[in-house]
Residue frames as a rotation matrix with the C-alpha (Angstrom) as fourth column:
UNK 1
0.968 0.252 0.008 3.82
-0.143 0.572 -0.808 30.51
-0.208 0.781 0.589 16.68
UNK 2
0.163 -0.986 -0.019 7.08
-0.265 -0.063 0.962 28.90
-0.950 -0.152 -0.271 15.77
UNK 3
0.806 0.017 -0.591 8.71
-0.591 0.067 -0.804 28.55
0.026 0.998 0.064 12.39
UNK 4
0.336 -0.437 0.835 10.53
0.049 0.893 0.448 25.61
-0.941 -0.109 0.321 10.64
UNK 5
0.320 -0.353 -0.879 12.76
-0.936 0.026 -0.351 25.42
0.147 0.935 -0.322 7.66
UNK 6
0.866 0.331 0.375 12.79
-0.149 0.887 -0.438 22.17
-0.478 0.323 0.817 6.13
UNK 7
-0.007 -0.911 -0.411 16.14
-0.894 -0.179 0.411 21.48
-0.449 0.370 -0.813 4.48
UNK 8
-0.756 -0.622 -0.204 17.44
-0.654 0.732 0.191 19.06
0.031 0.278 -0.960 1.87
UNK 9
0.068 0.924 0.376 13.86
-0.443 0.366 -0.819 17.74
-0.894 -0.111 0.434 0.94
UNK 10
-0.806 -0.362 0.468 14.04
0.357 0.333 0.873 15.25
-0.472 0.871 -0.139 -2.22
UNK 11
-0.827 0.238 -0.509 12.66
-0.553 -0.508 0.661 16.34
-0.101 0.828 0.552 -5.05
UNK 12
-0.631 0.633 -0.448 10.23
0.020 0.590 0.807 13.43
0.775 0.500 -0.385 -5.59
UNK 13
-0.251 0.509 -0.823 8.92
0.913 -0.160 -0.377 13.80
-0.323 -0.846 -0.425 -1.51
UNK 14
-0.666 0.095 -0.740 8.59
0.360 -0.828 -0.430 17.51
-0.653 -0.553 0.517 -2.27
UNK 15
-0.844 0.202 -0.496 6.61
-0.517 -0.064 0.854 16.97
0.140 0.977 0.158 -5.70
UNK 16
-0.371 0.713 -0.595 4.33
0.662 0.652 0.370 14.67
0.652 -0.256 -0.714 -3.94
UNK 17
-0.441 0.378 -0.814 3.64
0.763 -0.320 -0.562 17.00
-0.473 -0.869 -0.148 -1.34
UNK 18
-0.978 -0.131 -0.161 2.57
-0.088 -0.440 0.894 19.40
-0.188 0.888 0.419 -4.18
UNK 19
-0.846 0.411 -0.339 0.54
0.197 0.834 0.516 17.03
0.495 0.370 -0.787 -5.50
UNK 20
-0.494 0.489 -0.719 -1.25
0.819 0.539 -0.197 16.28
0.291 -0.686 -0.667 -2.55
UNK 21
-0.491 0.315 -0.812 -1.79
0.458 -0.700 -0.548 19.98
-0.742 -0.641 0.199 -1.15
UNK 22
-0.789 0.353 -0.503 -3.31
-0.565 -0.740 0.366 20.35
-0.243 0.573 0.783 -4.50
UNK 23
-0.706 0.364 -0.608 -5.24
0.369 0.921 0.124 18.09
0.605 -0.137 -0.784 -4.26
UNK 24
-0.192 0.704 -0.683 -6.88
0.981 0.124 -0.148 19.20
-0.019 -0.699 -0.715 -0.92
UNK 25
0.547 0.633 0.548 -7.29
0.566 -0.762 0.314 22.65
0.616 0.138 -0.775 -1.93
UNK 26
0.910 -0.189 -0.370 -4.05
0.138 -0.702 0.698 24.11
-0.391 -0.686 -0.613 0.33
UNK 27
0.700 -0.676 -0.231 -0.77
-0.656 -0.480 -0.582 25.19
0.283 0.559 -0.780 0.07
UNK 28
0.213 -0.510 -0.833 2.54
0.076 0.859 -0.506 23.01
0.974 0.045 0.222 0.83
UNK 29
-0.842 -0.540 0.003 2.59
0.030 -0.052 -0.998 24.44
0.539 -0.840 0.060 3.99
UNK 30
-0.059 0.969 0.240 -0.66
-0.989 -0.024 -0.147 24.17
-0.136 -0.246 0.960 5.20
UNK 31
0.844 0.384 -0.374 -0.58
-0.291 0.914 0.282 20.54
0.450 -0.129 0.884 4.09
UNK 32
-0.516 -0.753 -0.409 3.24
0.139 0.397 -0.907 19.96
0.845 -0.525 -0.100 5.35
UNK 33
-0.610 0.351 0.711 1.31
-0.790 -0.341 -0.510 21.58
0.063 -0.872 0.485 8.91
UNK 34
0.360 0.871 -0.335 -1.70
-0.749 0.484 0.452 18.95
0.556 0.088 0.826 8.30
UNK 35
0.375 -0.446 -0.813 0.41
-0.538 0.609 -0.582 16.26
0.755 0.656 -0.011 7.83
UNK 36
-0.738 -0.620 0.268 2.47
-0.161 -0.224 -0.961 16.67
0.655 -0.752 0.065 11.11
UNK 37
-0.394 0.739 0.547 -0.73
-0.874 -0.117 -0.472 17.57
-0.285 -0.664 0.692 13.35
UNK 38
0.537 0.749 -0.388 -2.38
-0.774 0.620 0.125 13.69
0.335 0.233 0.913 12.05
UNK 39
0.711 -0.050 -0.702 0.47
-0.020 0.996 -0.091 12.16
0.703 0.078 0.707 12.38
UNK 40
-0.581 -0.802 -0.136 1.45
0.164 0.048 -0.985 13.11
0.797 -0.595 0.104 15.89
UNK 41
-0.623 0.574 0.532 -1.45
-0.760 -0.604 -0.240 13.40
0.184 -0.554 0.812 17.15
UNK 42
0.690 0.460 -0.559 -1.93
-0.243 0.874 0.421 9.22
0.682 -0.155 0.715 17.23
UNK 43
0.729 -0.118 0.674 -1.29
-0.563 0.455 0.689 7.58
-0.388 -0.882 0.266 20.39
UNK 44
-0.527 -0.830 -0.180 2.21
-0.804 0.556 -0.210 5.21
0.274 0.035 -0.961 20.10
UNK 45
0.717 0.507 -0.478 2.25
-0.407 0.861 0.304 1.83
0.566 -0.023 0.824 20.50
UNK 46
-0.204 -0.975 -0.087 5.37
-0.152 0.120 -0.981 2.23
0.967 -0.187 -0.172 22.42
UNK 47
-0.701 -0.175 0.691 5.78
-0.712 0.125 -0.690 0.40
0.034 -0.976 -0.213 25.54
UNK 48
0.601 0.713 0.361 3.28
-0.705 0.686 -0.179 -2.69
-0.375 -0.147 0.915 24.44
UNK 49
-0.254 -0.495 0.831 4.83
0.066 0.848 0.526 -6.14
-0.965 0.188 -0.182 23.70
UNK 50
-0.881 0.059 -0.469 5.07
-0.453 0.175 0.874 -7.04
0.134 0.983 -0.127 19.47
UNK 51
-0.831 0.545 -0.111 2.37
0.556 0.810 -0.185 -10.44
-0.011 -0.216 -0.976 21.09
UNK 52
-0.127 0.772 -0.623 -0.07
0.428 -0.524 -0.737 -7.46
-0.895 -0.360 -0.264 22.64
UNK 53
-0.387 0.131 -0.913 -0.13
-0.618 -0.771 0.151 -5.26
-0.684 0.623 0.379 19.24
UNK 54
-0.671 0.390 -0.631 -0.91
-0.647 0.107 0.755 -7.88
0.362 0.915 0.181 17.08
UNK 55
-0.431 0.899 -0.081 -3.66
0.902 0.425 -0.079 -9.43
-0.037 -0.107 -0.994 19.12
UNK 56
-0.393 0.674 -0.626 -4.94
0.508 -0.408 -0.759 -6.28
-0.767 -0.616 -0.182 19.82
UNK 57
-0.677 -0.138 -0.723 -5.17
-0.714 -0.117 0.691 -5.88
-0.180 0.984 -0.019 15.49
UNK 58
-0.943 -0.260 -0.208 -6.58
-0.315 0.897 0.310 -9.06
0.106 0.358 -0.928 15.39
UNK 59
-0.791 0.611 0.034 -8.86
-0.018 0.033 -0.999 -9.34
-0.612 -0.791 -0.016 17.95
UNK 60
-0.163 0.947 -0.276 -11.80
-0.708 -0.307 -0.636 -7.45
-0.687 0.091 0.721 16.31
UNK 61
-0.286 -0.179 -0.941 -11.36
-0.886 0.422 0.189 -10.69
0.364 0.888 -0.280 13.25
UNK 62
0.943 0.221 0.251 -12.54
-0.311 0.854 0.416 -13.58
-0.123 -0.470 0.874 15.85
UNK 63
-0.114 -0.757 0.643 -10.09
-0.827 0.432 0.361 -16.42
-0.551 -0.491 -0.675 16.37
UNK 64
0.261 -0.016 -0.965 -9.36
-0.869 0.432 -0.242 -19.63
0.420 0.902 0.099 15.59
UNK 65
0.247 -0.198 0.949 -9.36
-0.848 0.430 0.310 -22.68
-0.469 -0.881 -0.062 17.75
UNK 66
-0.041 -0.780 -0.624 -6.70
-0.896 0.305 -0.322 -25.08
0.442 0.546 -0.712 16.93
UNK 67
0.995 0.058 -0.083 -6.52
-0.005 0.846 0.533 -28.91
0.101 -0.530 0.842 17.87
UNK 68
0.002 -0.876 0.482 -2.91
-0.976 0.104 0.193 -29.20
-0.219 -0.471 -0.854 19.82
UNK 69
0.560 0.075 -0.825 -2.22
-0.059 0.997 0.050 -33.17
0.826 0.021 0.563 19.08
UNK 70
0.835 -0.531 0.143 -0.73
-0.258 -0.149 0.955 -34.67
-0.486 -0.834 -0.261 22.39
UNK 71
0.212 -0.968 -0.134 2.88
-0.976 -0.203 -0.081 -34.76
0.051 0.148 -0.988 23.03
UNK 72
0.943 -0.193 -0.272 4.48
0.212 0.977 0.040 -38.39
0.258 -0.095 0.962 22.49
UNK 73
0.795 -0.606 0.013 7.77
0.348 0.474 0.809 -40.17
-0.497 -0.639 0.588 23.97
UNK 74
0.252 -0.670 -0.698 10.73
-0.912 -0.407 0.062 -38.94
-0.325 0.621 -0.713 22.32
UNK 75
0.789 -0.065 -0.611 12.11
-0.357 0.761 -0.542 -41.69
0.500 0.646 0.577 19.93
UNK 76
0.552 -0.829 0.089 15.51
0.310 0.303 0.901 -43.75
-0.774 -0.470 0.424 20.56
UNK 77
0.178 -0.700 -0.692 18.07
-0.784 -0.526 0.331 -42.60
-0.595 0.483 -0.642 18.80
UNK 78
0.867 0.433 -0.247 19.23
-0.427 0.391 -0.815 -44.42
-0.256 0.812 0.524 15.85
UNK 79
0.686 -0.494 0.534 21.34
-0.016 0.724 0.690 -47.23
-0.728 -0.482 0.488 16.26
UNK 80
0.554 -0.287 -0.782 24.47
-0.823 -0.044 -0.567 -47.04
0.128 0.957 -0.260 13.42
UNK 81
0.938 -0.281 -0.201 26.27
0.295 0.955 0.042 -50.37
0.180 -0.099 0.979 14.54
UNK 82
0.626 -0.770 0.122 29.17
-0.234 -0.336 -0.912 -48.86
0.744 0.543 -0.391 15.33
């Protein structure tokens, strides 16, 4: 088992954590320990494109099928008499 000392914790982060482990019925270290283990213990999205993460968010919401108008000629430019 390895031990950690926490340093230089703000007051208002360490009042919330308080809070919270009272809340669930533990101490601050027991929930600091929780905390950690939940929120290292999700898979990364590292190594997926920004395009892939938010379709793969999306997805389960259906889609939306857009009409594309075609592409026309570019104009001439605009003649200033000069």
């Amino acid at each position: 088992m390895t031990t950690m000392i926490l340093q230089n914790i703000d007051e208002q982060l360490k009042a919330r954590l308080c809070m919270i482990a009272a809340i669930h019925g533990r101490t601050m270290e027991e929930e600091a320990r929780e905390i950690l283990c939940n929120a290292l213990s999700t898979e990364s999205d590292s190594g997926q494109s920004l395009v892939a993460s938010i379709r793969r968010r999306l997805e389960p919401l259906g889609g939306v099928e857009l009409d594309i108008p075609p592409r026309t000629a570019i104009s001439a430019p605009v003649d200033f008499g000069e």
